[in-house]
C-alpha positions as CSV (number, residue, x, y, z in Angstrom):
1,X,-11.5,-13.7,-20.8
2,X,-13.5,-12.8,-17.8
3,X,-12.1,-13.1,-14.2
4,X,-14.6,-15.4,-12.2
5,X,-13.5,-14.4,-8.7
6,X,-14.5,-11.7,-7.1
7,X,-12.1,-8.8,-6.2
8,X,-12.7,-7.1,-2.9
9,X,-12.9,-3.6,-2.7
10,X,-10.0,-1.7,-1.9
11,X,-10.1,-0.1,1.4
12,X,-9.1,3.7,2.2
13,X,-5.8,2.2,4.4
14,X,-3.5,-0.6,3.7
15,X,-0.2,-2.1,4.8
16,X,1.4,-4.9,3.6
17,X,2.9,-6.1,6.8
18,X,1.1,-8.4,8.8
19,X,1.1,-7.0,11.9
20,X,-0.3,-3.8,11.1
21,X,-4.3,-3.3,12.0
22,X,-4.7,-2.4,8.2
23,X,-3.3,-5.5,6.7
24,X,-6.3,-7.7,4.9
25,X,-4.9,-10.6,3.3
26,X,-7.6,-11.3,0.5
27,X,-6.5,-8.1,-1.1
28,X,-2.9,-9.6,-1.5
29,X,-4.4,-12.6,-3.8
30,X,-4.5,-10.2,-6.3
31,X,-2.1,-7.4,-7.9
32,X,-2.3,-4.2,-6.7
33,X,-0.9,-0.5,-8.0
34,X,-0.7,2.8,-6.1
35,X,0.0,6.4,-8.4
36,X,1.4,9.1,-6.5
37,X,0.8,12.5,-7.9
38,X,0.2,10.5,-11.1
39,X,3.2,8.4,-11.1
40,X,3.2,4.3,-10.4
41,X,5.0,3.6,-7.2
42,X,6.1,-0.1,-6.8
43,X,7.9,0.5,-2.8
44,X,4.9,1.7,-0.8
45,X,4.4,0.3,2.3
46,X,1.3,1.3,3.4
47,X,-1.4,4.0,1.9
48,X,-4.1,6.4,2.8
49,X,-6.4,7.6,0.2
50,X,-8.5,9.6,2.2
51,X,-5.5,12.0,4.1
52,X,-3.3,11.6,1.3
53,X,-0.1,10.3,2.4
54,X,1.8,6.9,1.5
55,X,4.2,5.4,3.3
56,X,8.1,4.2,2.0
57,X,10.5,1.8,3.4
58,X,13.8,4.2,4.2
59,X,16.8,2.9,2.0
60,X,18.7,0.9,5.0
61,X,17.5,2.6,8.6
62,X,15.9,0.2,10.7
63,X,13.6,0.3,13.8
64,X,14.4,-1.5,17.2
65,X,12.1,-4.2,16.0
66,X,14.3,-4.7,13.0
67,X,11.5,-3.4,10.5
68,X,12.4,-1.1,8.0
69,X,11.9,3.4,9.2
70,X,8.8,4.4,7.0
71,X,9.0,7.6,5.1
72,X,5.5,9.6,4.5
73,X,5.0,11.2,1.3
74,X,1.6,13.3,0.7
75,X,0.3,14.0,-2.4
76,X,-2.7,12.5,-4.6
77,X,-3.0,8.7,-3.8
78,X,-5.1,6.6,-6.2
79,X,-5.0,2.5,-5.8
80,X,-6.3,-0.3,-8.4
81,X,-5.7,-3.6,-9.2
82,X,-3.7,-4.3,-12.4
């Protein structure tokens, strides 16, 4: 079984909220996976491949916007699609 759309490439920054500059929606249509330092990480926010860094929601701190406090983690970031 062959997949007859066509999968975007993945860009070097990405956020999955819609406000951010680095959201694209057609990447959304399909799974995505970011590794860490060789580990899967299902709670990143957003990612940069090229400085190495994602970004993790904070377990219950909030902004004044009412948006979850991001945590940056560096390390080696690698994204795919499952």
């Amino acid at each position: 079984m062959t997949d007859t759309t066509a999968r975007p490439d993945l860009p070097d920054r990405l956020a999955i909220n819609p406000r951010s500059p680095h959201y694209v929606a057609a990447i959304f249509e399909h799974d995505i996976g970011i590794r860490l330092n060789g580990k899967e990480r299902f709670d990143v926010e957003e990612y940069c491949i090229s400085e190495g860094w994602v970004k993790i929601a904070a377990t219950k701190a909030l902004d004044r916007h009412g948006q979850p406090m991001l945590i940056k983690v560096k390390g080696s970031v690698e994204a795919f699609y499952r």
